[in-house]
C-alpha positions as CSV (number, residue, x, y, z in Angstrom):
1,X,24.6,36.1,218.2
2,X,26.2,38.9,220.1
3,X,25.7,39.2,224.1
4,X,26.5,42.2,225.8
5,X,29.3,41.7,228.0
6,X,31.3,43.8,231.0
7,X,34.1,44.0,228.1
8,X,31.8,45.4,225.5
9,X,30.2,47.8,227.4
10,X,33.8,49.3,229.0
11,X,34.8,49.0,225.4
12,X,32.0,51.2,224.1
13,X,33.1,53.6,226.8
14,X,36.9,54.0,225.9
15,X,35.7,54.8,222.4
16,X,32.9,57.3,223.7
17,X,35.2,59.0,225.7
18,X,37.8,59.1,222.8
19,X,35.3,60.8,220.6
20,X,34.7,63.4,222.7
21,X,37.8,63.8,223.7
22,X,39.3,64.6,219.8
23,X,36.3,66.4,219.3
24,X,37.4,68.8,222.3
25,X,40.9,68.9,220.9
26,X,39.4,69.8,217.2
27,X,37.3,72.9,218.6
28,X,40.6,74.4,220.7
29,X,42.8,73.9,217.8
30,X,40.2,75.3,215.1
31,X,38.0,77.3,217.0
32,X,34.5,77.2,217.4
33,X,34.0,79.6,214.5
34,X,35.6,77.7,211.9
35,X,34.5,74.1,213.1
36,X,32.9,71.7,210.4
37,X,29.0,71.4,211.8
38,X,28.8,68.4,210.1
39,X,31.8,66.3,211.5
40,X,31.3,67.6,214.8
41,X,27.2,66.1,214.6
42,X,28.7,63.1,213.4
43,X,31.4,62.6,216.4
44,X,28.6,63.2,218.4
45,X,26.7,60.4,217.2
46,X,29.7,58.4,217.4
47,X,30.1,58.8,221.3
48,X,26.5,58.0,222.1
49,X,26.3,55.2,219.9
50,X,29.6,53.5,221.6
51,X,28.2,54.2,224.6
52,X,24.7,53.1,224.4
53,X,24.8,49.6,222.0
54,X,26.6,47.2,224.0
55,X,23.2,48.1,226.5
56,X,20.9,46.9,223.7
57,X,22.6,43.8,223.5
58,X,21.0,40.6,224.8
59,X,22.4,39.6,228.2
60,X,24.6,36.1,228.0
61,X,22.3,32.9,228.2
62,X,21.6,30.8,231.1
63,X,24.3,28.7,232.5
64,X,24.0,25.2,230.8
65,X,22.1,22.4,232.0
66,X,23.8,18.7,232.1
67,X,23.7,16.9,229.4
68,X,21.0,14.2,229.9
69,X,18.6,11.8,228.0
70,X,15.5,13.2,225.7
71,X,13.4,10.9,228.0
72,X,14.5,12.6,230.6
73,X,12.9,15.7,229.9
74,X,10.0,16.5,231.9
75,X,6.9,17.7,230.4
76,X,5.5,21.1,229.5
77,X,6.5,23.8,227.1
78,X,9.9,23.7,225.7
79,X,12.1,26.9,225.6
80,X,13.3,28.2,222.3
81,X,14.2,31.8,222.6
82,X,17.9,30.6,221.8
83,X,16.6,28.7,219.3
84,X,17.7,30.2,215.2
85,X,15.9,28.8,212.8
86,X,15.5,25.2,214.6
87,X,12.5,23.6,213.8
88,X,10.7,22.3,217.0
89,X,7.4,20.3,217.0
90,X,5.6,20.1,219.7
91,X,3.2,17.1,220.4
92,X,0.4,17.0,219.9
93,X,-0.1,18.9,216.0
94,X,3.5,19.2,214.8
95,X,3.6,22.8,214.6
96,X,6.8,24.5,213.7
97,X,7.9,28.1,215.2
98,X,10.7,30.2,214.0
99,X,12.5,33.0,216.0
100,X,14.2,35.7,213.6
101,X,16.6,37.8,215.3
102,X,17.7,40.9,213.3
103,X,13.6,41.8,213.2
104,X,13.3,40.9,216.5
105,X,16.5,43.1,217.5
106,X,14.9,46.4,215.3
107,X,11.4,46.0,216.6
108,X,13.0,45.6,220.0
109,X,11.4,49.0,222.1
110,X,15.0,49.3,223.3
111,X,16.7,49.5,219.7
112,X,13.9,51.9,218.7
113,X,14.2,53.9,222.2
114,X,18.1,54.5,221.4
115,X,17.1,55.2,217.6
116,X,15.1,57.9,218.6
117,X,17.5,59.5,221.3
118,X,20.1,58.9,218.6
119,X,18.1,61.1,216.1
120,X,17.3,63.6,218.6
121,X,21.3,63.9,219.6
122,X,22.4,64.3,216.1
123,X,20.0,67.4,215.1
124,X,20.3,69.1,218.5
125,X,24.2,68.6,218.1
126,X,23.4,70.2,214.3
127,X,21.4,72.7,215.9
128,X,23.7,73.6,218.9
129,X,26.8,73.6,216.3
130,X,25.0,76.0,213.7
131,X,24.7,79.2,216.0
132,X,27.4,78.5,218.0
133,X,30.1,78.9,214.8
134,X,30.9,82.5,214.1
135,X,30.8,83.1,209.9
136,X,30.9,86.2,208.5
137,X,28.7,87.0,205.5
138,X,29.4,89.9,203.7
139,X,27.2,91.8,201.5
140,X,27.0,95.0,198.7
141,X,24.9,97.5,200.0
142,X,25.5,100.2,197.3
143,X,27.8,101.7,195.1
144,X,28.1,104.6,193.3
145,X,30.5,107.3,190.8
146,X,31.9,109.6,193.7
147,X,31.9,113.3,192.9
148,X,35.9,114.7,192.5
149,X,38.0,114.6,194.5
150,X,42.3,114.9,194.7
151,X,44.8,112.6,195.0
152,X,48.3,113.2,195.5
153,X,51.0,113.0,193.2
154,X,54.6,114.2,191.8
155,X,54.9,116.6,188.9
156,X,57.5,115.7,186.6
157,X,58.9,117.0,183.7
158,X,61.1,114.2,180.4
159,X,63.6,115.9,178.3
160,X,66.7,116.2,176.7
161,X,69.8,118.4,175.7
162,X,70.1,118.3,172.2
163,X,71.1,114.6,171.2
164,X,71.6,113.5,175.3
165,X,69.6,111.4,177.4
166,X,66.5,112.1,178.7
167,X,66.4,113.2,181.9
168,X,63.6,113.2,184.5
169,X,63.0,116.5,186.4
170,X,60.9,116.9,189.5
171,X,59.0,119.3,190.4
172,X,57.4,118.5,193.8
173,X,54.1,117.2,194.7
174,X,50.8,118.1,193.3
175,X,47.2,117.3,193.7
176,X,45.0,115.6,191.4
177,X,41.5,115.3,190.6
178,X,40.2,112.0,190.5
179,X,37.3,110.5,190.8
180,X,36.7,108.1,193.2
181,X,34.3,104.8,193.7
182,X,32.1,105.1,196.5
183,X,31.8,101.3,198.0
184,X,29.6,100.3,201.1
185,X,28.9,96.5,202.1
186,X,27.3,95.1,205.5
187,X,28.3,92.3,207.4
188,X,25.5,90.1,208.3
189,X,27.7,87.6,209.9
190,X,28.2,87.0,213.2
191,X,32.1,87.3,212.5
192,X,34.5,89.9,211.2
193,X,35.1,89.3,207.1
194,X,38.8,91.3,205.8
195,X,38.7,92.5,201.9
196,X,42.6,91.8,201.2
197,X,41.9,92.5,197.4
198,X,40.4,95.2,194.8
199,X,39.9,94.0,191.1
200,X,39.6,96.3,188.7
201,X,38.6,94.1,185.0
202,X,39.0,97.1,182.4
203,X,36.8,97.1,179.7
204,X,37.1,100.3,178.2
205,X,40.2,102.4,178.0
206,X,40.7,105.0,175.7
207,X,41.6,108.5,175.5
208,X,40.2,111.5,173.3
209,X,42.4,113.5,171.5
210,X,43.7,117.2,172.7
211,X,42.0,118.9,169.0
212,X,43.4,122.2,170.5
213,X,46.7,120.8,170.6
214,X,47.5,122.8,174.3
215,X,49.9,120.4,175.2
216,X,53.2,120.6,177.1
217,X,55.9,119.1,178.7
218,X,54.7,118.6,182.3
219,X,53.7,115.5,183.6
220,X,51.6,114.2,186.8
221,X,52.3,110.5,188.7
222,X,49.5,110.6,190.7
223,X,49.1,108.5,193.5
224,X,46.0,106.4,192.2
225,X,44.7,103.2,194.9
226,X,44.3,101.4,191.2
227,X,47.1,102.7,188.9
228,X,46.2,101.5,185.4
229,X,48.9,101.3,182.9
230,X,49.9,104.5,181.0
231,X,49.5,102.4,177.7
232,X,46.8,100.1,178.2
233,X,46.7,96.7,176.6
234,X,44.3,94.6,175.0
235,X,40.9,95.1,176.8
236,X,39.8,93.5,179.2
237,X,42.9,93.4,181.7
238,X,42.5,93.2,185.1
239,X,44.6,95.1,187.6
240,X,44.6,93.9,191.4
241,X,45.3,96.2,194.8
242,X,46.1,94.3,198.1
243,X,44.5,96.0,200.9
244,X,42.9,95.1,204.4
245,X,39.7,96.4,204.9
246,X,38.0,94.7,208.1
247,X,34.3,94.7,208.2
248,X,32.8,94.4,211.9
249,X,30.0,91.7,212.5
250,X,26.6,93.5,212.3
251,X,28.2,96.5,210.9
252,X,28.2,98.7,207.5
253,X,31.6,100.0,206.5
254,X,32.7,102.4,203.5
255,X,35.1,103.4,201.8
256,X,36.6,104.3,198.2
257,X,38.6,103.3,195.4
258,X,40.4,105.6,193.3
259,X,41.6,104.6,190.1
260,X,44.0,106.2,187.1
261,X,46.7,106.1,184.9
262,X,49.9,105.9,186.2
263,X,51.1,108.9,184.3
264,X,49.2,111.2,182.6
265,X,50.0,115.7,181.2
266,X,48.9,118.2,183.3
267,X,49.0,120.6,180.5
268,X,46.7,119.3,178.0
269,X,43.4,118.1,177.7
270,X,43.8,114.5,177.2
271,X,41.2,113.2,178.6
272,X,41.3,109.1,179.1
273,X,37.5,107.9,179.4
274,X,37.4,104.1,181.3
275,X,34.4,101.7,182.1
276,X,35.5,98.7,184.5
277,X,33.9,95.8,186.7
278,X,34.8,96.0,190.4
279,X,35.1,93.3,192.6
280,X,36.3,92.5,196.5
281,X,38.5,89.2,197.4
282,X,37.9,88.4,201.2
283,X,39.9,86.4,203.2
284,X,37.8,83.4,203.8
285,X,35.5,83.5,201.0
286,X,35.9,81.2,197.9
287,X,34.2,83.8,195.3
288,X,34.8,87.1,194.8
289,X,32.1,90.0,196.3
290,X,30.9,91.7,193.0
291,X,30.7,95.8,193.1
292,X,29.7,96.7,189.7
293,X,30.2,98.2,186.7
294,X,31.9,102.0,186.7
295,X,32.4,105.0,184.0
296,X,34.4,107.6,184.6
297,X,36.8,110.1,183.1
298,X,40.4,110.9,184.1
299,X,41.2,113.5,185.1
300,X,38.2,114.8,186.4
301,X,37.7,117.9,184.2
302,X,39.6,117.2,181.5
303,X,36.5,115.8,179.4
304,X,34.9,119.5,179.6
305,X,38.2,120.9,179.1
306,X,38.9,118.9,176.1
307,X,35.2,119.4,174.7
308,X,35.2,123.0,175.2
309,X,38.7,123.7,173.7
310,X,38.4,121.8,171.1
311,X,34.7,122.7,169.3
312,X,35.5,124.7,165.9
313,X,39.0,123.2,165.0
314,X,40.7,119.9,163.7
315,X,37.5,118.0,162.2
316,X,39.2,114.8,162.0
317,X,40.2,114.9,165.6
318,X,36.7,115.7,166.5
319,X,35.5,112.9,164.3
320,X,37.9,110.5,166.4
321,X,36.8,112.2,169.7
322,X,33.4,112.0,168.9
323,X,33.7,108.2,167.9
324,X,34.9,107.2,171.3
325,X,32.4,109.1,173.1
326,X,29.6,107.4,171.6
327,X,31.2,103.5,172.1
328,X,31.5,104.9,175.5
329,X,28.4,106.0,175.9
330,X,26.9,102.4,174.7
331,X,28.4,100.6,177.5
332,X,26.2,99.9,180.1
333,X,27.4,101.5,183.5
334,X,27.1,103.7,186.4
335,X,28.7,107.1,185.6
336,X,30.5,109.9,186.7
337,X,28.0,113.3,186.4
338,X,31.6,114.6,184.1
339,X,31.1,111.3,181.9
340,X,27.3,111.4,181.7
341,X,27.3,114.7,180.3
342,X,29.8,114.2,178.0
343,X,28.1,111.5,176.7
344,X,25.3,113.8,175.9
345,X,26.5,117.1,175.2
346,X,28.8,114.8,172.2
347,X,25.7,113.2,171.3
348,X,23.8,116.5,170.7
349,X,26.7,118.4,169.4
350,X,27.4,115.2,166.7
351,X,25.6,114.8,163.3
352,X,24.1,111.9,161.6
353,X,27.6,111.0,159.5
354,X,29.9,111.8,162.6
355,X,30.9,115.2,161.7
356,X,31.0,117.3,165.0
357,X,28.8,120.8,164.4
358,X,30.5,124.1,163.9
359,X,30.3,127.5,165.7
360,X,29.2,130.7,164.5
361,X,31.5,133.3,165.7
362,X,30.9,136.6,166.5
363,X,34.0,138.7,167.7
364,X,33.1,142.6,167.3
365,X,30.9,143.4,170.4
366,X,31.0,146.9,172.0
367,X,33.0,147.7,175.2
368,X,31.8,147.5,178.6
369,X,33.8,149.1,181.0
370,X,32.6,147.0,184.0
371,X,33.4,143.6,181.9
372,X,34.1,143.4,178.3
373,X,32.4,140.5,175.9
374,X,35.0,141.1,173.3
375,X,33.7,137.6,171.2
376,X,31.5,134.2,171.5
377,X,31.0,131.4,169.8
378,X,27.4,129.4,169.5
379,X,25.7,126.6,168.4
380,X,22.4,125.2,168.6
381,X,20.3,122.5,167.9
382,X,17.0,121.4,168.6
383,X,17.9,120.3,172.0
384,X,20.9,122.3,173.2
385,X,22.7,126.0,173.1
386,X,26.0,125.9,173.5
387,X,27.5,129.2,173.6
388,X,31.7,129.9,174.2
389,X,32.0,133.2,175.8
390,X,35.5,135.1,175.8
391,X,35.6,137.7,178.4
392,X,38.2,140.5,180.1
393,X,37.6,142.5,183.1
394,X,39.6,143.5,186.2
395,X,39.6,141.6,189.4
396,X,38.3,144.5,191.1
397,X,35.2,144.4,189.1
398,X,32.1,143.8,190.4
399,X,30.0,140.6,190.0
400,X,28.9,140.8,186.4
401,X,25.9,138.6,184.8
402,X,25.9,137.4,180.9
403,X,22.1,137.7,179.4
404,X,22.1,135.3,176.5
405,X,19.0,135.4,174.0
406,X,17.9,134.2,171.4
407,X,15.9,136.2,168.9
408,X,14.0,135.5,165.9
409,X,13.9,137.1,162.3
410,X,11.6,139.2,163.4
411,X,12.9,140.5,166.6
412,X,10.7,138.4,168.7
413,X,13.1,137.2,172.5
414,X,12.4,133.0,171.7
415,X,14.6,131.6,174.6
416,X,17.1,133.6,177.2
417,X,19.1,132.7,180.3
418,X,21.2,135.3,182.6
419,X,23.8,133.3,184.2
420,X,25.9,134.9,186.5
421,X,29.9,134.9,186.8
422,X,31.7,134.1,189.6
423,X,35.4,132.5,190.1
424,X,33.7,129.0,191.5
425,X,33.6,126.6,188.3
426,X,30.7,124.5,188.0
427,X,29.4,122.1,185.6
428,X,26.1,122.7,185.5
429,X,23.9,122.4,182.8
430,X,21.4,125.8,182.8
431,X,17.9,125.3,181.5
432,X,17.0,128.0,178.4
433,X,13.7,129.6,179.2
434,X,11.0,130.2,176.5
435,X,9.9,133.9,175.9
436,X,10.3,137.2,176.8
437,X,13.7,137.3,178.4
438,X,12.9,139.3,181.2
439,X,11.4,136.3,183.1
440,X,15.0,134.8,182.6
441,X,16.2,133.1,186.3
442,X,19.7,133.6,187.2
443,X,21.7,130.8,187.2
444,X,25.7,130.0,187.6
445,X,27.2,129.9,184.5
446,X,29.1,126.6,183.3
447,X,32.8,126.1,183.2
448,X,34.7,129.3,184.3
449,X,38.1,129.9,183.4
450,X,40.3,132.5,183.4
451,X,39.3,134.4,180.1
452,X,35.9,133.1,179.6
453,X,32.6,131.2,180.3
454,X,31.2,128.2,178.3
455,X,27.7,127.4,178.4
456,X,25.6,124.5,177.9
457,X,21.5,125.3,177.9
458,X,19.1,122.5,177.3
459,X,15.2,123.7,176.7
460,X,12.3,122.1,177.7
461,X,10.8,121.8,174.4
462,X,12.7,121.7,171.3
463,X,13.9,125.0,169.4
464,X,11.7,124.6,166.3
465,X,13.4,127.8,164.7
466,X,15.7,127.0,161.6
467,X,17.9,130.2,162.5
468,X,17.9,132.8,165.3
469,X,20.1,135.6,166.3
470,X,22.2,134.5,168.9
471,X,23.0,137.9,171.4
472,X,25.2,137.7,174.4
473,X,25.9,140.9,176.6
474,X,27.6,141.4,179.8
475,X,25.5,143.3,181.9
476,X,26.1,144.3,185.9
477,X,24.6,141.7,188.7
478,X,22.2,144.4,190.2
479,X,21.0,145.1,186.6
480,X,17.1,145.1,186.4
481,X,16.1,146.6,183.4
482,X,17.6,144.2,180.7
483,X,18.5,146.1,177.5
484,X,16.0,146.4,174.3
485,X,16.8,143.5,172.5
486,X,16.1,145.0,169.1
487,X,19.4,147.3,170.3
488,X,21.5,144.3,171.1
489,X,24.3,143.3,168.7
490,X,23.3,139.9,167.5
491,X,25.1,137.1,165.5
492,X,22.7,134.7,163.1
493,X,23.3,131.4,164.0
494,X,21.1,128.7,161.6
495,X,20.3,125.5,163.9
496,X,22.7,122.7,163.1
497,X,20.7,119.7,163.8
């Protein structure tokens, strides 16, 4: 059996002492921070236990008596605590008594005093370690579709001289209007966490079709944070930006993620529709920090452009169009305002087989000298009036207000609204107010351009009429008397869906 000797126990030191020592040498190398818990509890447990066993050990027995005759014995009770396992009898009865000494050893009250110190040192090392190791943990707070905003870019124009080379000509730099992803995350950690990476997983990416063929020649590299190739390929990709983003312990941070093609024309209405999952990479975490799920249109604009230019002409284009805009809008995402009501204004402007609805035109309207309606185009449906105004006036003109109504067979005002026209674009969707038009609120009208105003009007209830006269007149802001409507020059416009 094992005694405790003065070797053991300066042995047991040495290797407490070494224990402590590497575990001090493996916290300055590592830092505190980025210690393993675990192996430091364990090292811990190590020291104590090398320090404290060779003091449970039984001391060494008795020196040893001279060797000397069984007779010689004197009487009385016969010592066998050195005894293992020897039988012994005893006169008078013969009894036999055996010592056991690993159950003695564990139900020794020193063994089970050091077990119990032991247990105490590992979970307060545990405990100590825990707190004392700085981790970060970062977490998504929110995220949402930004409204526009501009990027930079170069404007650039491809061509060629007859049957020579193409030749790229630049034009300077430009601004673009994107539409950025708004990202905020919080650091719960009690250390600072870096985002070195943006992935962008593309699962959408297609374009709809310019149907009033405006294109030209110029070109836009914009200066995207994610630039997606010009000619995507097979969905999904994934496109990666490095960045370094630090995120404070205990803090919220911010920030935004722009994302577009590469190239794309500045001088048509190309719109390219994309829906894509979003992720972080930080620099000491093994799984990615999932965003979401975005929609969004590039250029910002473009979709209303392309919409609005593009109602009354090619129907196979619109077909196309209006294909893509209803996989689109199946996707499940957070969207852009621009894509969510394109994905609506398509869906109520598309019948049953695909077709897209036509306009009723109306170009013969009487001059106004303040601001001429010289023609519009409407439709409407039982949830929406979309009416293309084409207007001329001078810049000196005052503000001028456009009273749309809608008028039944027998000359009864169903629905107005009198937006008003200012330079200041908007995309605004203006509700149609049911009955007589002179309780009609003024609201901004959608979409200003240079030679007209297109407007979208959704009423609360549906337009049960199969056909209504559709008049639209250009009357001056401080106008408060509207005109008889039985006088106005009105275009019959039978409801398309």
């Amino acid at each position: 059996m094992l005694r405790r000797t003065a070797k053991k126990v300066w042995i047991g030191r040495v290797v407490a002492f070494v224990a402590i020592a590497a575990l001090a040498s493996y916290f300055s190398l590592v830092g505190l921070d980025r210690a393993d818990k675990l192996a430091s509890a364990i090292s811990v447990l190590v020291a104590i236990t090398a320090l404290g066993a060779p003091y449970l050990l039984p001391v060494g027995p008795p020196p040893s008596a001279p060797e000397s005759s069984a007779s010689s014995a004197p009487p009385g009770p016969v010592n066998i605590s050195y005894s293992q396992g020897v039988q012994v009898n005893q006169a008078p009865g013969n009894i036999q008594h055996n010592s056991w000494p690993f159950i003695n050893l564990v139900l020794n009250p020193k063994v089970m005093t050091f077990a119990v110190v032991a247990m105490v040192a590992v979970v307060t090392a545990v405990l100590y370690v825990k707190p004392w190791a700085a981790t970060a943990d970062v977490r998504l707070v929110e995220y949402s579709v930004a409204p526009p905003a501009t990027v930079s870019g170069t404007s650039f124009e491809v061509g060629s001289m007859g049957n020579g080379p193409e030749k790229r000509t630049d034009y300077g730099a430009t601004e673009v209007s994107t539409t950025p992803i708004d990202i905020t995350v919080k650091n719960n950690g009690s250390a600072s966490a870096v985002i070195v990476e943006a992935a962008v997983e593309v699962v959408f990416a297609e374009y709809l079709e310019d149907c009033a063929q405006t294109g030209g020649p110029l070109q836009v590299e914009a200066n995207y944070d994610v630039a997606l190739p010009q000619d995507p390929p097979a969905r999904p990709f994934t496109v990666r930006h490095g960045m370094r983003f630090e995120v404070e312990p205990h803090r919220s941070e911010r920030f935004t993620l722009t994302i577009g093609p590469r190239e794309q024309g500045i001088e048509s209405w190309d719109a390219r529709l994309y829906v894509a999952n979003v992720s972080l990479k930080l620099d000491d975490a093994d799984h990615p920090l999932k965003v979401g799920r975005a929609a969004w249109v590039a250029q910002s604009g473009d979709g209303y452009d392309n919409l609005n230019a593009g109602l009354g002409r090619d129907e196979p284009c619109l077909r196309k169009n209006a294909s893509v805009l209803a996989q689109f809008g199946r996707l499940d995402a957070k969207r852009s305002e621009e894509a969510a009501i394109l994905v609506k204004r398509w869906a109520h402007l598309t019948a049953k087989n695909g077709s897209v609805h036509k306009p009723t035109c109306q170009t013969e309207q009487p001059y106004q000298p303040e601001r001429q309606v010289y023609g519009y185009c409407a439709i409407y449906t039982k949830n929406l009036l979309f009416v293309d105004v084409s207007i001329t006036g001078s810049e000196e003109a005052p503000e001028t207000d456009l009273l749309l109504r809608m008028i039944s067979a027998d000359g009864v005002v169903r629905h107005g609204v009198r937006c008003r026209v200012t330079d200041r674009a908007t995309t605004r969707d203006v509700p149609l107010t049911a009955g007589d038009a002179k309780g009609v609120g003024i609201e901004p009208c959608s979409d200003r351009d240079q030679n007209g105003v297109t407007l979208y009007a959704y009423p609360e209830q549906e337009l049960a009429e199969g056909e209504m006269f559709i008049s639209v007149e250009a009357i001056a802001a401080d106008t408060r008397t509207l005109p008889d409507a039985d006088a106005a020059p009105t275009t019959l416009v039978k409801r398309s869906g």
